[in-house]
N, C-alpha and C positions, 0 to 999 in steps of 0.2 A: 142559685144563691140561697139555699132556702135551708142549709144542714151547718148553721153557724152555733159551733161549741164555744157558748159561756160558762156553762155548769149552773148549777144550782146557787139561788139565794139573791140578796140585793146587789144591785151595781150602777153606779153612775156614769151616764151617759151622756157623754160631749157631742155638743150640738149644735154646732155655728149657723146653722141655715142655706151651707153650702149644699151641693149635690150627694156628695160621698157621706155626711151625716145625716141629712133626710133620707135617704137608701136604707142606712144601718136604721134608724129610727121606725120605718115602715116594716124591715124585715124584724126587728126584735118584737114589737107589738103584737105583727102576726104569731111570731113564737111562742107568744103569752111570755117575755119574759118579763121578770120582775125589776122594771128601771125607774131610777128617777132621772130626768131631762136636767141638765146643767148647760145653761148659755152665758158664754164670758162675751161680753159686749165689751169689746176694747176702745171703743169712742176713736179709732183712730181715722174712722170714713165720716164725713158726712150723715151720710144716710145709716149707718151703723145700728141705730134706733129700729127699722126698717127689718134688721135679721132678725131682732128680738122678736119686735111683734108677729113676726111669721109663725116664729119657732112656738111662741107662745101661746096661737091660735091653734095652729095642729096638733098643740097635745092640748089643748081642751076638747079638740074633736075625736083622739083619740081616748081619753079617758086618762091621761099621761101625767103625774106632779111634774110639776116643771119651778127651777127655781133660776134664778140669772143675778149676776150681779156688773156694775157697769161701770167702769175707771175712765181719765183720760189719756191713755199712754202719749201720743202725740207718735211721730215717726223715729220707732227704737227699731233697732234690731232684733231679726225673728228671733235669737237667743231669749232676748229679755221680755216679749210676747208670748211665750213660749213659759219661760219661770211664773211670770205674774199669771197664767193661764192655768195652769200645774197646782199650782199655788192657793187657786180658788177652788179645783177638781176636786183635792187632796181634804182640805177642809169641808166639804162638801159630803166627801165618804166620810168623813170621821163625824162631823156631827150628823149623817142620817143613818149609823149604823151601818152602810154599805160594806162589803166584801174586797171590791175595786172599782176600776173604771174603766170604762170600754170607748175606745174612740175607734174612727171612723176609716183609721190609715189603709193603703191601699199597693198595691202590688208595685205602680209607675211611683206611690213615696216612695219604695225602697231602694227602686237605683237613684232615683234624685239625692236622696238622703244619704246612699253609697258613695254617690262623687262627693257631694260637701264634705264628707269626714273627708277624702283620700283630700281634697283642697286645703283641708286646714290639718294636715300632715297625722293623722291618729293612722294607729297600728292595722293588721288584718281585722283586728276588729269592728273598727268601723264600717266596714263592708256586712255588715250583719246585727248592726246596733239599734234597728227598726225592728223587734219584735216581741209575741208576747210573753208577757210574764203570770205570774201568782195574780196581784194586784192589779197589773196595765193589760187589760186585752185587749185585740190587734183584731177582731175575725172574718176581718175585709182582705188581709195582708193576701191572699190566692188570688183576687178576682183585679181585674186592671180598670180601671178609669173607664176604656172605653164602654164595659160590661155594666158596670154600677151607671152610666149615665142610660144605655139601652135597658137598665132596667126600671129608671126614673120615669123613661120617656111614653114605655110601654103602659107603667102603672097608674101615670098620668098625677106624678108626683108632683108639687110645687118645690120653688128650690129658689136662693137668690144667688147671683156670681158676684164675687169680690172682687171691687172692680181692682184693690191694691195686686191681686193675684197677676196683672198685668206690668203691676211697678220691675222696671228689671234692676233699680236700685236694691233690692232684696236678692239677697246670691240664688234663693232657692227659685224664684222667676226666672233671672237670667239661664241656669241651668236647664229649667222646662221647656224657653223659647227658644231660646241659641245653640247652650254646648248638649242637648241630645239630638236637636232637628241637622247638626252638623254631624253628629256620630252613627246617624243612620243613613246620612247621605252615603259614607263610606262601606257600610253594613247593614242592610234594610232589616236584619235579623238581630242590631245589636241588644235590644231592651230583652229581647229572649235570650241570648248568649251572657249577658250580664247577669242577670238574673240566674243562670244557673252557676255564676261565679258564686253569685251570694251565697246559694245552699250548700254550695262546696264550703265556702271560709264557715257558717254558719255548724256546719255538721264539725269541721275541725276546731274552730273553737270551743265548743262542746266537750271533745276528746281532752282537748288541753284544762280547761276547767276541774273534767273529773280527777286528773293528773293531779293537779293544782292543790286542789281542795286542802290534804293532807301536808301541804308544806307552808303554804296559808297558816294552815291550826296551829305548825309548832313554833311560830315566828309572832304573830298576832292575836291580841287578843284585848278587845275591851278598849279599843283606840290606842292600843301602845305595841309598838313594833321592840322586840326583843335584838338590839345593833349586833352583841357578838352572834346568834345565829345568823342573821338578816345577811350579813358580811360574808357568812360562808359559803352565799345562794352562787351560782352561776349568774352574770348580769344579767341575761335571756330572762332567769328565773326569776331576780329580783324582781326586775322590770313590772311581768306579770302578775306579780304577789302587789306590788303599786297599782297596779291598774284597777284589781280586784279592789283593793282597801279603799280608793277615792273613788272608785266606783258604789260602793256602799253609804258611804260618806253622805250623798248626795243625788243618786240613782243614776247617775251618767253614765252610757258606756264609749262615749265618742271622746273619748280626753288624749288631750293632745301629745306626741311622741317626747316633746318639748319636756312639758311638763313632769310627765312620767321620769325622766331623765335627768331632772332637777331635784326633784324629791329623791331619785334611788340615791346620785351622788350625797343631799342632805344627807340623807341618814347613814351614809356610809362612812363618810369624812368630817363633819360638822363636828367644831368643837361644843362640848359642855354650854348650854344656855345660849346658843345661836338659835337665832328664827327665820322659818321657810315659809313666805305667802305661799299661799295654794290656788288661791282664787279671792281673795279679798274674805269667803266662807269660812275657810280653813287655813290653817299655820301646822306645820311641825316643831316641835319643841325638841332639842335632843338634851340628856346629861347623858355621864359615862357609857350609862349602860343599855337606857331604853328612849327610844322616838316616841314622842305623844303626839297623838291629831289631836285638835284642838279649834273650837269655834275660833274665826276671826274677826276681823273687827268689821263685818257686812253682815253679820251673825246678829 
């Protein structure tokens, strides 16, 4: 675990105090890379208080800025722990100059994260919407849960367990407790067979994108969708060039088939000064000739 590609320059580093962050945190330090520590204290446990001081304590031993900031969400959905988390990362990079942001995700997130898209109905791409990018790097995403905890245990790392990570009210619990430890009953080899699903959709989606790109360009531009080309697309085509666009919108790639299929229809048939919620963030706006995305009123 010791040849993790961030590149050069600053970046911000998420750091809950669980296991798989304290790991990335010990392995970047040795790297000499150049991080600042970001801890989002969601105030949603108890003891919540407890991660901080941890987290806080260990980059003073390591020599580490560390900055945290502390909300009360109460018990929301990992969607909206997730934005308000994002939220704080984001701002974080921008006011320290940072490059991006490096979290902590891990091989066992990406089929977890593979079922919950395929559960709330998103395309082949959800099956591959765990990885990294320009700004979000991923450089756990090879090594699996059980690898980063024997390398905690060996380095004689401290670490704290969330106890919510138990709640199966959360879909991504249930999925870790219930519907994998049932789909290996069936297949003792599933999370490796799975997983080669993902780099299969992963490497095709890829292909499709580079395809994409150029029909993207001549339909969209600057939040406004051009209707008589857009009309011309194949739906398959359309579809894709939506995904692409609310995908930018917002940095999502797990958006739902629904959705996707809502919007292509808006833009395709909507009359003149009709509006499309997108997500309470975003609206479509169409007249004659061109679709606008447009803040909405969550904006």
């Amino acid at each position: 675990m010791n040849n993790l590609n961030i590149g050069t320059g600053k970046y911000v580093l998420a750091v809950s105090g669980g296991v798989d962050s304290m790991v990335l945190l010990d392995l970047l330090v040795k790297a000499k890379a150049d991080i600042l520590v970001a801890h989002f204290n969601h105030g949603i446990r108890s003891d919540s208080d407890k991660d901080e001081e941890l987290v806080k304590m260990v980059c003073e031993g390591y020599g580490v800025p560390f900055i945290s900031q502390r909300v009360n969400l109460g018990l929301v959905s990992e969607a909206e722990a997730r934005k308000a988390r994002y939220a704080f990362l984001n701002k974080a990079m921008l006011e320290n100059n940072c490059k991006g942001i490096i979290t902590a995700h891990h091989r066992d997130d990406l089929v977890e994260t593979a079922i919950i898209n395929l559960i709330r109905g998103t395309s082949h791409r959800g099956l591959s919407s765990l990885k990294s990018t320009a700004q979000l790097i991923r450089p756990l995403l090879e090594y699996s849960k059980k690898e980063i905890r024997d390398y905690a245990e060996k380095n004689k790392l401290k670490w704290r367990e969330d106890s919510t990570n138990k709640d199966e009210r959360y879909l991504r619990n249930y999925i870790r407790q219930t519907i994998i430890p049932e789909l290996k009953k069936n297949n003792p080899d599933f999370l490796k067979d799975f997983n080669n699903v993902i780099t299969s959709a992963s490497d095709i989606t890829q292909q499709i994108d580079n395809i994409l790109k150029p029909v993207l360009d001549s339909v969209y531009k600057e939040n406004t969708v051009d209707r008589g080309k857009f009309r011309k697309l194949p739906e398959d085509v359309s579809k894709e060039v939506i995904r692409e666009i609310l995908s930018r919108l917002d940095g999502r790639q797990n958006i739902s088939t629904k959705t996707i299929e809502r919007v292509d229809k808006h833009i395709r048939k909507a009359i003149p000064g009709k509006l499309c919620d997108i997500s309470g963030d975003w609206q479509v706006r169409v007249d004659k000739q061109k679709a606008y995305l447009e803040p909405g009123a969550g904006k």
